[in-house]
N, C-alpha and C positions, 0 to 999 in steps of 0.2 A: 483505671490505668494499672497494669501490671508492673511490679516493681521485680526488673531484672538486675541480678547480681552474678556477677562473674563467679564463677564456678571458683571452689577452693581447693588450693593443691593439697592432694590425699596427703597425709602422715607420713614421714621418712620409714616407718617401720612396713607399710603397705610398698613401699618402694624396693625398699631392702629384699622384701618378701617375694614379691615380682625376680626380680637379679638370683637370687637364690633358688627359686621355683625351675627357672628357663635354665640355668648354669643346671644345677644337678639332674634336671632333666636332658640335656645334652650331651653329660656327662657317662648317666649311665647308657644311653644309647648308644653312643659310641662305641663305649666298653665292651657292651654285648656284642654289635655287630660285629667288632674287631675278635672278639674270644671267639665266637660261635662259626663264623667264616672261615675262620683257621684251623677251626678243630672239630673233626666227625662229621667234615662237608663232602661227601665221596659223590661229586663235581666236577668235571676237569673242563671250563666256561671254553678253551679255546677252539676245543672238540666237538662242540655243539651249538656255539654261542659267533655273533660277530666279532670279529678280533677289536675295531673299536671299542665297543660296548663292553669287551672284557676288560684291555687296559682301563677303561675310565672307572668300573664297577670294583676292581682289584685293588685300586688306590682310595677306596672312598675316607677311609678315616686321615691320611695326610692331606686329602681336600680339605674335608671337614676344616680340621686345624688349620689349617690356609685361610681358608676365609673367614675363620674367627679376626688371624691375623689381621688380616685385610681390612674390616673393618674395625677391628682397636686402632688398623691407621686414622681411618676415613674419621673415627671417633675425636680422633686427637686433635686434627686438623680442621674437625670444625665441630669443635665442643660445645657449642653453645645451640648453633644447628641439632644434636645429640641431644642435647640438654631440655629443650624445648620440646622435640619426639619423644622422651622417656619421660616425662613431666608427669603423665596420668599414665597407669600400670592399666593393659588390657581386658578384659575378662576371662579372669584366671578359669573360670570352669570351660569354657567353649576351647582355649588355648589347652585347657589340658588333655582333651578329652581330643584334638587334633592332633594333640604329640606324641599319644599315647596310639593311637589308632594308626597312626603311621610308622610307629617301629613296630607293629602288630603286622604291618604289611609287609614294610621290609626285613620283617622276621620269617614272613612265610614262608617262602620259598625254599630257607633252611631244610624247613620240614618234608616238601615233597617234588623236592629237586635232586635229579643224579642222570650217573650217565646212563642209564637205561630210560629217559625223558623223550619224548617226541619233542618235533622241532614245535608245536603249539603249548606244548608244555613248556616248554623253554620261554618264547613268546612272553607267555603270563606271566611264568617268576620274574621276570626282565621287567615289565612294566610294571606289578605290582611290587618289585623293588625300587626302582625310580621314582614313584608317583608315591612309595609309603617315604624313602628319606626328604622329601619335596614337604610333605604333608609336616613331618614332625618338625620340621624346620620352620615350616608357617606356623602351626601351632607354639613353638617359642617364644619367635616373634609377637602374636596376640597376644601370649600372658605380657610381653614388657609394654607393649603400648596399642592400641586399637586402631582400627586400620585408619581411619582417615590420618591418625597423625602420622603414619607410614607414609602415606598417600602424599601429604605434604610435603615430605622428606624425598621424596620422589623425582616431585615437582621441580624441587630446587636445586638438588646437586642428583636425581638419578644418575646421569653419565656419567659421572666421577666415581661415587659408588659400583654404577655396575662394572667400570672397566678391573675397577680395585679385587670388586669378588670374582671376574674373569680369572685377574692375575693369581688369587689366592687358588681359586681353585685349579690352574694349570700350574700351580709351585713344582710336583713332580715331574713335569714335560717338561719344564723349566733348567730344575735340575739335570735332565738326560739331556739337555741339549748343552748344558755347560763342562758335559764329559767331557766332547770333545774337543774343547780348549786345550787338552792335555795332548791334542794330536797335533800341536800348532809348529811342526817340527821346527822351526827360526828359534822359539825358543829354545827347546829341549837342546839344538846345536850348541847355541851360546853359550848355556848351562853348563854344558861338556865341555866346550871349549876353555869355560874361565876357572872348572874345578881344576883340570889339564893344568893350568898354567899356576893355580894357586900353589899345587903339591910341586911343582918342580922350580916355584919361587922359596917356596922353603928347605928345599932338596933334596926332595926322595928321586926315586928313579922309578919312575911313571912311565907307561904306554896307556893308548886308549885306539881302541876300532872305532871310527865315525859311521860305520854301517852297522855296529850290533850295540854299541853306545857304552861298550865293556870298558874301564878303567882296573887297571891296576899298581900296586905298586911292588916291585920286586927286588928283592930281600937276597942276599950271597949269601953265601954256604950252606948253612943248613936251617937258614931262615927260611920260613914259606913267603911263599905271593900270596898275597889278596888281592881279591879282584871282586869288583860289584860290575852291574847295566844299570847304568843310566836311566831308567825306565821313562818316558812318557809323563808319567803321574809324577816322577820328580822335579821336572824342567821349572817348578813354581807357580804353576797357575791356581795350584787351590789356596796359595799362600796370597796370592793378589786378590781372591774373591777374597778369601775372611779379612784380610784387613780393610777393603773394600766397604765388607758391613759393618765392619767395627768403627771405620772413620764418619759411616751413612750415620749410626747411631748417638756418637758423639757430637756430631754438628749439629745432630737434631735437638738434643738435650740442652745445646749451649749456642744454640743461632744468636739469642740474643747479646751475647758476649763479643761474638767472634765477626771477625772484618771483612766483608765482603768484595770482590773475589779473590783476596788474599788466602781466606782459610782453605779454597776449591784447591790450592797448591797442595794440601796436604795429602791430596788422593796421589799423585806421581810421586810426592817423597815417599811415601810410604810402600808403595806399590815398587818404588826402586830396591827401597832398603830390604823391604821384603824376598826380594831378587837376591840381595847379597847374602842376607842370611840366611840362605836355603844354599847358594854355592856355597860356604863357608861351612852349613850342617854339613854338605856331603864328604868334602872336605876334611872336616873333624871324622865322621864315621871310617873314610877311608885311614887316616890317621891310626883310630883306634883297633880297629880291624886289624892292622899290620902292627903294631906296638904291643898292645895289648891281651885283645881276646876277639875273635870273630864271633863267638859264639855272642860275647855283650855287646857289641856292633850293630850287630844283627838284630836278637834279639830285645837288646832293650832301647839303645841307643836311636836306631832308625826306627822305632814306631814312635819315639816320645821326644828328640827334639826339638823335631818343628815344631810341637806345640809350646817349647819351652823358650825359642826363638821368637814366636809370637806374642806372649806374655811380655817378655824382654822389650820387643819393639813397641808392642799397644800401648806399655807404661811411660815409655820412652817418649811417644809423638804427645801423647798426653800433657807431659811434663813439660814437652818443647811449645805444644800450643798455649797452653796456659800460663804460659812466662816468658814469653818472646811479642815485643811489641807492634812486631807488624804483623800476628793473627788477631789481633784482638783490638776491637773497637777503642778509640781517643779515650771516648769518656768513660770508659770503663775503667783503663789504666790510671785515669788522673782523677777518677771516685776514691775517697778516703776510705780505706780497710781498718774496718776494726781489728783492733790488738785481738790476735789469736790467743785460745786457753794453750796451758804449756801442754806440749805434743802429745804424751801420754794422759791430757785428762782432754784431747778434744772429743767428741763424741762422734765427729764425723771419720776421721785416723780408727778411733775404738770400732769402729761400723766396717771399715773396708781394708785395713791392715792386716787383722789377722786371718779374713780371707784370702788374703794375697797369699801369706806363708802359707795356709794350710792346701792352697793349689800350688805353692812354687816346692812346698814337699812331697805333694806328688808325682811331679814333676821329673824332678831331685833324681827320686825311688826309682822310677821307672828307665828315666834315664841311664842313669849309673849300675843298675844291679840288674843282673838276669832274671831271679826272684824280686820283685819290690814289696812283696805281701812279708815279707821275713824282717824289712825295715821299719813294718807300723812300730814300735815301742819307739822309734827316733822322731815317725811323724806325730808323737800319741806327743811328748815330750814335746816339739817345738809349737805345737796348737796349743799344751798350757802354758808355756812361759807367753804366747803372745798372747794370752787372755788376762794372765798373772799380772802384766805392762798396765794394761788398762783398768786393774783392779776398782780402782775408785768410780768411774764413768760403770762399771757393771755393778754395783754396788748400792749406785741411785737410780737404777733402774725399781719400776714399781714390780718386785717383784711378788706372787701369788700363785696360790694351789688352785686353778680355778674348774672346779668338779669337771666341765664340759668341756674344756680344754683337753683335762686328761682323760674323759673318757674316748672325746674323738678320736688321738690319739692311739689307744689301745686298739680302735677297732680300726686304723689302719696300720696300726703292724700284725693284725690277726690278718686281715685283707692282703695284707704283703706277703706273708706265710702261705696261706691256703695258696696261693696264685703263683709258686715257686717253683719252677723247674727241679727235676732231679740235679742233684749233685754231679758235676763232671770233672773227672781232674783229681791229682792230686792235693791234700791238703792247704791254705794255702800257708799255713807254718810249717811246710817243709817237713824236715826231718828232727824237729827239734823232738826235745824230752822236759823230765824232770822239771828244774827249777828255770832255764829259760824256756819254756814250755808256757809252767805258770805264769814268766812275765808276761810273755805273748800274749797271751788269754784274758788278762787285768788290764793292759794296756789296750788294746784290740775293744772290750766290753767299756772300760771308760771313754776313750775316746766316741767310741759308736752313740753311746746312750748319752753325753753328758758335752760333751765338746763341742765336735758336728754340730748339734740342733743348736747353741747356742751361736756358733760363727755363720752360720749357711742363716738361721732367719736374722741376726743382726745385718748381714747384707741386703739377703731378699727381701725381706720384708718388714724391713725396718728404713733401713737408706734409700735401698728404692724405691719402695714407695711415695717416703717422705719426696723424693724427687721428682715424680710423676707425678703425683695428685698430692702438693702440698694440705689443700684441706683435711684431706683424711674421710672425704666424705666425695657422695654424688659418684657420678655415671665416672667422672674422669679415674675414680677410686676405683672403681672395677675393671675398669679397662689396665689400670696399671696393675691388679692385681690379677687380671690374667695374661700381662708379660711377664709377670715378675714368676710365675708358675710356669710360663713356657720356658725361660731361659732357665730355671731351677732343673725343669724335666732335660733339658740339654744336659745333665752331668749327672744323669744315672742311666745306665744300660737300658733299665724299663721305664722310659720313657713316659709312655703313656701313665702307667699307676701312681710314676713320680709327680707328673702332671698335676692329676689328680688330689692329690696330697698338697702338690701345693697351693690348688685353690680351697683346700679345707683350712690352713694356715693365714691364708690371707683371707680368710672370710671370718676368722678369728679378731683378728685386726679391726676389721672391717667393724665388728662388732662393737669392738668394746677399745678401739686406739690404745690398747695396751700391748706390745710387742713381748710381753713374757708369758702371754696365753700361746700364742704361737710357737714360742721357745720352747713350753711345757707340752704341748702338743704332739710338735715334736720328738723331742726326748722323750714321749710317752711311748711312741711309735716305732724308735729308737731300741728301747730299751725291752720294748714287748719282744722286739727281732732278737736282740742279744741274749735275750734269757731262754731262744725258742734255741737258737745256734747253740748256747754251751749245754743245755741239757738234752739236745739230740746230736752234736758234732756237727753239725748242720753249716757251717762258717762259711760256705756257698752264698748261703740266700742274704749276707751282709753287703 
């Protein structure tokens, strides 16, 4: 008689190793396709190609991401489902050797595709591009888990799954069809109508055209008029999506808290107030325009206070949901709370406070000043006093030099460099000299190398983590640590590299549950940019 024993789950390090293997494998795929697509591809796909097949082929890297998304949902939503499909890591050789072989494919065509191409030539790079990102994507998958276990996950929720990676992958059809929200002229009228009536409740002396959406306010004697359009894009509708996702995200995080269908009310509060505070921007910008200076109106005021009104409002419904008893479940409210640590030594306040300042000074900067790059020494200054507040809680932190932390680090600020654009633009310290010169330069290189990495990973990758994947470990650990990288890549220009960066920093973590290898990492990366900036003038690529 044969004595059968259930197979034993592989080593958390063959698991880690699998998640590391497929992530940096999809990583630098991406990267290539995205760099080499865009540059020295004399191509023109619409010219020779089907227009479908170009749209779909033209966006493949915000697919890509999309359906990462897509499924870090499906991941969330049925973790355990996840849990059980990633349990045994695939066969990393056959998985690599597929992943590899299909950005091979969908590399080729790079090579011998242009517009001097016959339409069969065309043909094959078309297919040998589809059929290679197909392949590298199967091969991913293999190295995390083997196919029957795919096969089961199939079984049980395919439909759910597949419509999720549908959705990820039309995110950018998605997006183009949410433009035209902006055309929904009932609102943009209202908008116009309630700015109209805001400025001649306070008493300027206002006209406005309902056919060209033009406002102004007009000024005697030798005062100018201002005058803006109303545009389309202003009437509030992008202001209704984001806070849209911002209330999706919160209720997701806090379902268990929150009172049902009570909390669904905070999509129309929000979506209202949002309404107001966009009549009220416009409002203010016409204000300042004619008071003040068109020139900071214009340019600083109208690119950056919606985003400043937004802030204002997301902390605001937060505050209101959190402390108003009919969002939030009986026994929640009538659970005994532990006594709080005093405010500055809580570690959750120390985690999400001085992010708050260090985005409500950029804010701030951008808003108020035509120049806001000539303000860093005031925002260098309010990041340390909000660091200063916390001194004690950063203090207990375990902190360490830990070699691989800092050398990761170094090699993506050398990867940040090499991957830089030319310089465009004037300076962005203006016209300074001398001694405020050198402030600007010390304040500007501190802040960069030493502040930043310390506020951005105590958020990222410290809070929310901890928030997502309390364990600190398993599949839920990676999925929260490639949100906690997407929404980081959300607040830098480059995107994608930032991305990237941030899943070196949460794989850091990941590693070793220590948040100051991440910090050091960081500030490795940090400081490799700053010291490339001041010994070449370089202050662009920061």
């Amino acid at each position: 008689m044969t004595d059968v024993t259930a197979p034993t789950a592989p080593p958390s390090s063959a698991r880690r190793l699998a998640w590391a293997l497929a992530a940096g494998l999809l990583g630098v795929e991406l990267l290539l396709i995205s760099v080499l697509y865009q540059h020295n591809f004399d191509f023109t796909c619409r010219d020779l190609a089907p227009d479908g097949f170009c749209a779909f082929a033209g966006r493949i890297v915000p697919r890509a991401l999309g359906v990462l998304a897509a499924f870090g949902v499906f991941a969330l939503a049925y973790s355990e489902l996840i849990k059980r499909t990633l349990a045994i890591p695939g066969p990393r050789p056959l998985g690599l050797g597929l992943s590899l072989a299909g950005l091979a494919l969908a590399l080729a065509p790079w090579l011998f595709l242009s517009d001097a191409s016959g339409p069969g030539l065309v043909a094959l790079g078309g297919a040998g591009w589809l059929g290679g990102a197909a392949l590298a994507a199967a091969g991913a998958a293999l190295i995390l888990a083997p196919w029957h276990a795919w096969r089961t996950l199939l079984a049980e929720k395919g439909a759910v799954l597949g419509a999720l990676l549908v959705a990820g992958m039309a995110l950018p059809e998605i997006a183009d069809r949410i433009q035209p929200l902006w055309h929904a002229d009932w609102v943009t009228d209202i908008t116009f109508d309630s700015v109209l009536w805001v400025l001649d409740l306070v008493g300027y002396t206002v006209d406005g055209n309902p056919e060209t959406k033009i406002i102004g306010i007009f000024g005697t004697g030798d005062v100018e008029n201002f005058l803006v359009a109303v545009g389309k894009e202003c009437s509030g509708v992008e202001g209704f999506a984001l806070i849209t996702v911002f209330l999706t995200v919160y209720i997701a995080l806090f379902r268990r808290d929150l009172a049902f269908p009570q909390a669904l009310l905070l999509f129309p509060i929000g979506i209202l107030l949002s309404w107001v505070f966009n009549v009220l921007r416009i409002s203010a910008l016409l204000s300042l325009g004619f008071e003040v200076s068109p020139e900071l109106a214009i340019g600083g005021f109208h690119s950056h206070a919606g985003w400043l009104a937004f802030t204002t409002l997301s902390v605001g419904l937060i505050l209101v949901a959190r402390n108003v008893a009919f969002f939030n479940k009986a026994e929640v409210l009538a659970a005994p709370r532990a006594p709080l640590p005093p405010f500055f030594q809580d570690p959750v306040v120390a985690k999400v406070l001085p992010f708050a300042i260090f985005m409500l000074s950029a804010l701030l900067a951008s808003t108020f000043s035509e120049t806001p790059s000539l303000l860093y020494p005031f925002r260098a200054l309010a990041m340390a006093l909000a660091l200063a507040l916390f001194w004690q809680v950063l203090r207990a932190l375990p902190w360490r030099l830990d070699p691989l932390s800092l050398a990761s680090g170094v090699a993506i600020g050398i990867a940040w460099i090499a991957t830089s654009a030319a310089a465009e633009g004037p300076p962005p310290f203006g016209a300074l000299t001398g001694g405020m010169l050198a402030l600007w330069i010390l304040t500007r290189v501190i802040g960069t190398a030493v502040l930043v990495p310390i506020i951005e990973e105590l958020l990222f990758r410290d809070y929310l983590l901890q928030r997502l994947a309390p364990s600190g470990k398993g599949v839920r650990m990676v999925v929260a640590i490639v949100i906690s990288a997407g929404l980081f890549a959300l607040l830098h220009d480059r995107w994608l590299a930032a991305g990237l960066a941030g899943l070196v920093f949460g794989a850091l973590v990941y590693r070793s549950g220590n948040i100051t290898d991440a910090i050091v990492s960081h500030a490795g990366a940090n400081a490799t940019i700053a010291a490339w900036a001041l010994a070449m003038g370089a202050w662009h690529i920061i």
